[in-house]
Structures are given as structure tokens and as C-alpha cells.
N, C-alpha and C positions, 0 to 999 in steps of 0.2 A: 725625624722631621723637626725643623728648628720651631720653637714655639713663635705664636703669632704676637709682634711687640705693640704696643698698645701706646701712641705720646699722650707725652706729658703723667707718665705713671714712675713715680719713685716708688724703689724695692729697699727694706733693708729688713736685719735681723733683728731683732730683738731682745732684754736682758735674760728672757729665757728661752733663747730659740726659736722662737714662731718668727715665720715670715710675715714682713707687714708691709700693707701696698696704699698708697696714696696717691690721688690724682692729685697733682700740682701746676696749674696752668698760670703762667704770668696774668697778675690783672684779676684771677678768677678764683675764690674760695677754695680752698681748701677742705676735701674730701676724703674721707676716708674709702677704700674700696675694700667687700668679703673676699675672703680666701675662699677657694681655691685661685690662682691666676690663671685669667681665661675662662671661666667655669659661669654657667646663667646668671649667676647671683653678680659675679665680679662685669659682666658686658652688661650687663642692666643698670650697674650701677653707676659705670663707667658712660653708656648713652649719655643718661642724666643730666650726669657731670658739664658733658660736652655742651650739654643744650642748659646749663644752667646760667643764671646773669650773674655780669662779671661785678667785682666790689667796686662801690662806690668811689670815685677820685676822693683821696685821704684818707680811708679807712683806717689804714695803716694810725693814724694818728685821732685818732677819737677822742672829743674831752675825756675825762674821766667824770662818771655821772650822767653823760650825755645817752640819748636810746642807743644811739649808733654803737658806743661803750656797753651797754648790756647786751643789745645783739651777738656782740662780739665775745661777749662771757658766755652768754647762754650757747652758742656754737659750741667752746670749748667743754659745757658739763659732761658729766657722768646721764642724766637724763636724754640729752640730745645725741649724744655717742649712742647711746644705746636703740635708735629708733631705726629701724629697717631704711635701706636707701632710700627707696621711692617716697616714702612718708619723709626721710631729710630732706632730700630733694623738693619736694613738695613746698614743706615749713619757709626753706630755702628762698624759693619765687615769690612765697608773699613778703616773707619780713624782708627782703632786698629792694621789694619797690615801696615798703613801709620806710626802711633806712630811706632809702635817695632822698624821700620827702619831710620825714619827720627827725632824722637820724641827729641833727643837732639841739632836738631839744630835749629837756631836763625830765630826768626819771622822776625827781622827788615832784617835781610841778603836775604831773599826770592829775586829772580830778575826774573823778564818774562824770561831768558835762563833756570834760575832753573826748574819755573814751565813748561815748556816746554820738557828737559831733563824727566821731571818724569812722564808726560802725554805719550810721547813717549815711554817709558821704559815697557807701558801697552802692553797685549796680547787684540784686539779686539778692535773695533771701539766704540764699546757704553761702555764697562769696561773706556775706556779714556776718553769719553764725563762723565762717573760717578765722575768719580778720580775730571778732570776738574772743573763741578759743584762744586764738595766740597770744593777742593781748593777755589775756587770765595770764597763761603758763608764762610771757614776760615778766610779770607784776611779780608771782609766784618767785619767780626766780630771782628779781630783784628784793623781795622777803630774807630770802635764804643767804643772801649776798650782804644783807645790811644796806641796802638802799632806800629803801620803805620798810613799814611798820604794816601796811595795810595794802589790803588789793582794790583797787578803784574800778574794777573790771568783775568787781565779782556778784551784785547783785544787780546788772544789766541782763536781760533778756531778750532777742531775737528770735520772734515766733516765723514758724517753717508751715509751710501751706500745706493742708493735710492732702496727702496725696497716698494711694496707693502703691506709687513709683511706677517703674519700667513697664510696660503693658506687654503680658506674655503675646506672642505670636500665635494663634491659630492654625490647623492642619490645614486648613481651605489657604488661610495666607503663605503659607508655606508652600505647599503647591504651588500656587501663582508664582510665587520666585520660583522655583525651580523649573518649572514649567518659558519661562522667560530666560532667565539663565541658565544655558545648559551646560554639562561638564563641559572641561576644560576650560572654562574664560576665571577670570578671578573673584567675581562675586560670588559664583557655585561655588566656590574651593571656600568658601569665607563662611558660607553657611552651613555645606555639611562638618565641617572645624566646629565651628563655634554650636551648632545642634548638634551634635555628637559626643562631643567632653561637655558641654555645659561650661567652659573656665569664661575666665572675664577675655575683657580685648587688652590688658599688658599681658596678658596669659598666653594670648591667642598668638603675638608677633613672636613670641620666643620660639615657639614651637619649631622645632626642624627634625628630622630621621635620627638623629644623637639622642632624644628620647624618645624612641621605639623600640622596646625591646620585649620578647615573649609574649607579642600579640597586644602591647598596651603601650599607651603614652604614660610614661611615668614623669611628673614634673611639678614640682616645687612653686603654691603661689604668691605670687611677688605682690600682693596685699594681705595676707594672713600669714605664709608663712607656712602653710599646709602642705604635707606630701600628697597628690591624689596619684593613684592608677585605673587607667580608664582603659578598660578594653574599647579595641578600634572594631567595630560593627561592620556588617559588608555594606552602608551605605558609605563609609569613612572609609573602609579602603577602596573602594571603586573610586574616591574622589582624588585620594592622594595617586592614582596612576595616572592621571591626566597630567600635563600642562596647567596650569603656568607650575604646579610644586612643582620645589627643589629638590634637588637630590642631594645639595648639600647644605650649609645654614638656614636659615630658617624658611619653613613653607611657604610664608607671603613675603615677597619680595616686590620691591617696583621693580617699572621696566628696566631699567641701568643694573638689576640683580643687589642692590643696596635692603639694609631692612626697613620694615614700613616701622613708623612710630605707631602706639595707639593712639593718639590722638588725630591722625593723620589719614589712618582706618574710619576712625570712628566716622567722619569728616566726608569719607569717598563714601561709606554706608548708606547715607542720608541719599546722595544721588540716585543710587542704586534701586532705593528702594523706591523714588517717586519715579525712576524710568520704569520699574516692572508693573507700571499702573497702580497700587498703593496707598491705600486711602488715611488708613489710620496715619500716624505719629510713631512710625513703629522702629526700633533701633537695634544697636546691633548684641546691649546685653539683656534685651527679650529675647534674644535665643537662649539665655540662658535659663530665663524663666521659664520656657515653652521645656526645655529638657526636665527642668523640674516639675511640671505639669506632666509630662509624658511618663515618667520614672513613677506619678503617685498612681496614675490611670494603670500602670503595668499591674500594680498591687503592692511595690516596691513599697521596706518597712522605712519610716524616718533613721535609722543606721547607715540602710544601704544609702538614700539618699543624700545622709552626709558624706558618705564615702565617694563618691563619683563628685557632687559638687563643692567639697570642700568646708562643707559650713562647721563652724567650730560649738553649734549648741544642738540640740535635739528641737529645742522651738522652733528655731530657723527652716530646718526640714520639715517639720510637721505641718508649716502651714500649706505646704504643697496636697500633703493629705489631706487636712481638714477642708481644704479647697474641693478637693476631688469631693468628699463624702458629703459634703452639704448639696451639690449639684444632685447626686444618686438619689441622698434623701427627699431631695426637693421633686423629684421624678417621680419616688415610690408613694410618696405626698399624695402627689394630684391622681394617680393612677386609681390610691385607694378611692377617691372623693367619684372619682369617675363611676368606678364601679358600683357605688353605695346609692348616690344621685342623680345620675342616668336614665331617664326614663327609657322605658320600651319603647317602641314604635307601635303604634299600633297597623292591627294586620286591616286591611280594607279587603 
């Protein structure tokens, strides 16, 4: 079976034999793509690519000195080579509509008022801690280049709203969705997926029957980098015999049989949830907290729980415990008090 070709991907070999693949789109940055060809890592990377913004009219031709000129250096490092696609990609989006805007002016002129001016200029607390970050690793970069002496980026702070984050899912809201959407239609298939492995939503579009093998989803994830294997539960396979999954590329699919982005999931999620009546704020990677809540309620130790959900520390998993055990204690708490302080009835 002839392999599937993929435009705008140059192949060649290299001084010691490795195959090496690049997306090269007229107009459009320059990309590296993982080996294998054709394999999760290389069509993830390759998505991206496709949906990334093209370089700026003149790129090609940057002062030297100029931001648009270190953009262009820091692309080319050993630091930026090195970073998983999705996080290139990522870097990618901002500092391209950071060039279109600011790409002609001077590295050495940057002053902590400037980068402050631009941080402030952002819509959203974390869009400014993102902007921030990059600025730093630019500055950083232009240190190491001999373009500056000093990081003008470096004792700015961007305070982040204390939040909790993602708000787990509940068994009662759970219900209600499923109860509302029944097998077969696509939101059911979206929730017993995503409450059943626990992965994120780039996680979740990858997913097709290529990794199903010996009763688990075995699969590689595309923000850390983790191998998990998650055994398929008989609510997960009752789900995958239905309609709309596929039988061949990936499970969620739109209607045309193309793949869904995540961010384009996440997007259709929100509908979903305020058609099945829905009250909270609730989204589509609180299913992944609710599996993490459900794994600590089972008695599951913080191991197993990094094992299923991927996490790469023991804290990370534990708060799912610590969660569980403070409720139980908070039970066994008032239970005592009850018992202690309680008066009798008296008998008449």
C-alpha cells in the first residue's frame, strides 16, 4: 500500500543517515516535522504547520538588529529546535503577530517601560504572562547572540487570578449529559473518550483504532510527551461500537469524515453542554479532573494515577487524594461531633 504523501513536506537524508522531513510551504515558515513519516507525532505536527501564520512580507530581508532579525535567529537555535511541535507551533502564533507589529524595531532600544507598554496592551492575564515569557526567552537570546548585555524583561511581573482551574465534573452532571445525549450521536462519544482515558483534548482528536491494541489505548501525549496505556472499560467500549466512531483515522471526526482540531472541539463542547441544561462553566478538560477524582475515590495510589493520567510528578497526582481524604475526614469530623453532642430525645 503506497504511503500517504503529505504537500509541501521535503524528505532528505542526512550526513549520517537519518531521514529528515520538513514542511516547506511557500510564504510559510519553516518547520521541522518528527520521524516517523506519517506516524502521531509527524500528522500533529504537520496539522500545525498547515494552520500556522505565514511570514511577514520581507522576512526574507530583516535589518540586522531589528526584533524581526532575532525572531529569525531564535527560530533557527538549538533551544527552539528542541521544543516539541505543539509548543513550536504555539511560540510560532505569538511571536509572528509580535513580528508583523513590532518586527522593525530595534533589539538594543527595548527598555522595561517598552516591554511593559506591550505586556499591558494584551487582552487576558495568561495571553500577558504568554507574551511576557517570550519576551524574557527573546531578550535571553539576544544576551547569548551579543545583542544586549541585559534582559529588560526580566524583573516585570504578570500576576495570574488565583484560581482553582478547570472545575471537576460531578457524577449527578455526568449523568445529566449522558442521560441527554445518548450513544451514538457525538457528544456521548466525546465524553465517554475524554472520562475514560482522562487525556487532554489535543490527546483526545488523535485518537483512532491504530492505537488499540491488547485491550488499551496506548498513546503518546502531545503536551508532555508521556507514553500512557489506558485500559478501555466496558463504558469506553460500548461507546466506541456506536456511530458516529470510526473505523479508521481518528474517532472524532466531523461530518465530511476530516479531523476535528482541539480547539474546534473544545468550541462545539461549550454548545453541548448548555443544550443538556448545564448550569455550571463546565468544559471539556474537567472530564479529565472528574477521572482524576474518580481513580482517587476507587482508593487508587498517586502512581497508579500518574499512570493513567499522565502526570510527570507525584504532587500532581496526589492532590486528587488529598482532595478525596479531606472530604472523608470532613465526614468522619462531624459524625464524631454528632455523636458526642447530640442530645437524647427525651421519651414523653
Amino acid at each position: 500500500m503506497p504511503r500517504k504523501r503529505f504537500r509541501y513536506v521535503q524528505e532528505f537524508e542526512d550526513k549520517t543517515g537519518t531521514r529528515r522531513y520538513y514542511f516547506r510551504r511557500p510564504g510559510f515558515p519553516r518547520v521541522p516535522l518528527p520521524a516517523p513519516y506519517g506516524g502521531d507525532e509527524f500528522k500533529h505536527a504537520y496539522d500545525l504547520a498547515m494552520a500556522g501564520a505565514p511570514k511577514p512580507v520581507g522576512g526574507e530581508r530583516s535589518p540586522p538588529g531589528s526584533m524581526s532579525a532575532l525572531i529569525a535567529s531564535f527560530y533557527a537555535s538549538a533551544k527552539f529546535q528542541a521544543l516539541r511541535p505543539i509548543t513550536a507551533a504555539t511560540y510560532r502564533n505569538i511571536l509572528e503577530r509580535f513580528r508583523a507589529e513590532h518586527g522593525h524595531k530595534s533589539v538594543a532600544g527595548m527598555q522595561p517601560k517598552h516591554v511593559h507598554a506591550l505586556v499591558d496592551n494584551v487582552k487576558g492575564p495568561h495571553a500577558r504572562k504568554r507574551l511576557l515569557n517570550l519576551l524574557s526567552l527573546l531578550m535571553k537570546h539576544a544576551i547569548r547572540t551579543g545583542l544586549r548585555q541585559d534582559n529588560p524583561a526580566r524583573d516585570i511581573e504578570v500576576e495570574l487570578p488565583k484560581s482553582e482551574g478547570f472545575l471537576s465534573w460531578t457524577e449527578e452532571e455526568i449523568g445529566q449529559f449522558r442521560a441527554y445525549w445518548a450513544l451514538g450521536v457525538l457528544p456521548r462519544l466525546v465524553l465517554e473518550l475524554a472520562l475514560n482515558t482522562g487525556q487532554r483534548r489535543g490527546d483526545l482528536v488523535r485518537m483512532g483504532r491504530e492505537h488499540m491494541r491488547d485491550g488499551k489505548i496506548h498513546i503518546k501525549q502531545s503536551k508532555t510527551g508521556a507514553s500512557v496505556h489506558v485500559p478501555i472499560n466496558e463504558e469506553l467500549r460500548t461507546a466506541l461500537a456506536f456511530p458516529p466512531c470510526r473505523d479508521f483515522g481518528p474517532f472524532l471526526q466531523t461530518e465530511k469524515g476530516a479531523p476535528r482540531s482541539a480547539a474546534g472541539l473544545g468550541n462545539d463542547f461549550h454548545g453541548w453542554v448548555r443544550e443538556a441544561g448545564l448550569e455550571r462553566p463546565l468544559t471539556l478538560h474537567g472530564f479529565r479532573k472528574a477521572a482524576g477524582r474518580r481513580l482517587a475515590e476507587a482508593g487508587c495510589t498517586a502512581p497508579e494515577i500518574m499512570a493513567i493520567l499522565g502526570h510527570k510528578s507525584l504532587k500532581e497526582a496526589q492532590r486528587y487524594i488529598d482532595a478525596f481524604n479531606r472530604e472523608k475526614a470532613g465526614e468522619a469530623a462531624m459524625a464524631k461531633v454528632e455523636a458526642r453532642f447530640t442530645r437524647t430525645k427525651e421519651v414523653r
